[in-house]
C-alpha positions as a printed Julia matrix, in Angstrom:
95×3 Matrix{Float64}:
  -7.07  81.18  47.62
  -6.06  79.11  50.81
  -2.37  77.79  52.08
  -2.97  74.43  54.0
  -0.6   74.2   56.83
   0.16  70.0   57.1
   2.24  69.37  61.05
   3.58  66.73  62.0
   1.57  65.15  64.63
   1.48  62.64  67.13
   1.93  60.09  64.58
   4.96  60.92  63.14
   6.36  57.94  62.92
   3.58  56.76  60.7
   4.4   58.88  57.66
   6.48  55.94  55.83
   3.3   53.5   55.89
   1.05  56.41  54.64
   3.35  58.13  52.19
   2.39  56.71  49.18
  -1.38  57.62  49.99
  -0.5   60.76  50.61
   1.3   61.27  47.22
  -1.35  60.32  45.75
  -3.78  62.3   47.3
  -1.36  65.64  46.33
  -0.85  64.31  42.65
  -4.85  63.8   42.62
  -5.08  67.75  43.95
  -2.52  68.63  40.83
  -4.65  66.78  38.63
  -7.79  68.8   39.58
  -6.36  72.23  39.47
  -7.02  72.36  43.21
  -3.47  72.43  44.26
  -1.12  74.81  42.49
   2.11  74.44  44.82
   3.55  72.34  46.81
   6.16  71.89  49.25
   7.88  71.32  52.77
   7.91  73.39  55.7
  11.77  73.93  57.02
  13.17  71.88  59.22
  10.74  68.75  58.52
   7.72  70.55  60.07
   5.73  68.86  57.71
   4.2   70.28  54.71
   2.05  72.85  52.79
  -0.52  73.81  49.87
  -1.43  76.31  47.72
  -5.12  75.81  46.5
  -7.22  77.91  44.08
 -10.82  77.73  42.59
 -12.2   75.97  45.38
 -14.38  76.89  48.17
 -13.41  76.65  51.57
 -15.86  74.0   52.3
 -14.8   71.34  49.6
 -10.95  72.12  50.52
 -11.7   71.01  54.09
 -13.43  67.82  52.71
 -10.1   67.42  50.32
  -7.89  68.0   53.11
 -10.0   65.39  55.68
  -9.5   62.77  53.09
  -5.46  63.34  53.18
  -4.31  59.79  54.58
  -2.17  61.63  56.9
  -4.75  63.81  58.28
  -7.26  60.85  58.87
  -3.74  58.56  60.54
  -2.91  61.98  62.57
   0.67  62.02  60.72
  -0.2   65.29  60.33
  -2.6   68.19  61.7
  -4.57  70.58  59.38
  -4.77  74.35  59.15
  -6.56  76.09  56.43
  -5.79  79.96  56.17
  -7.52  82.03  53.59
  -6.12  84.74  51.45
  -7.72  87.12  49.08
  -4.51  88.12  46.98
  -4.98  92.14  46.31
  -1.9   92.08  44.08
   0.53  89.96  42.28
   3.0   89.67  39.51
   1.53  89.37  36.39
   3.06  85.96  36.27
   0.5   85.29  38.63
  -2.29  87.81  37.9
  -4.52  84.39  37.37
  -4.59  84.34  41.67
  -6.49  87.73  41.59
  -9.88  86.21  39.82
């Protein structure tokens, strides 16, 4: 499992003109099964991922083609976790 830290980056300012790109990159990551949560890091610090059943070499690949990534809206960081325990509503993370 892996959490993909998304910062805003020098190009900030960009997001609006890449946005839709981007949400469609995430919806594409849905799709897939890659990504199972998503959301915003507080106060507009940009965003993050949850992915699953991927290695870590095909996430980076996913996460270079993010529009922001490749317009520097954002920078990347991929941290992974191996999940020990969960709630059994989420017992599927331990495989």
């Amino acid at each position: 499992m892996f959490i993909v830290l998304l910062k805003f980056a020098k190009n900030r300012a960009d997001a609006g003109q890449f946005m839709q790109a981007h949400k469609d990159w995430i919806c594409a990551g849905l799709e897939d099964g890659v990504f199972i949560l998503v959301g915003s890091l507080k106060p507009a610090q940009g965003g993050m991922l949850l992915a699953h059943n991927t290695s870590l070499e095909a996430l980076q690949q996913r996460v270079a083609e993010d529009p922001f990534v490749q317009h520097q809206v954002v920078s990347s960081e991929i941290i992974e976790v191996a999940p020990n325990q969960a709630n059994q509503r989420l017992a599927f993370l331990l495989n």
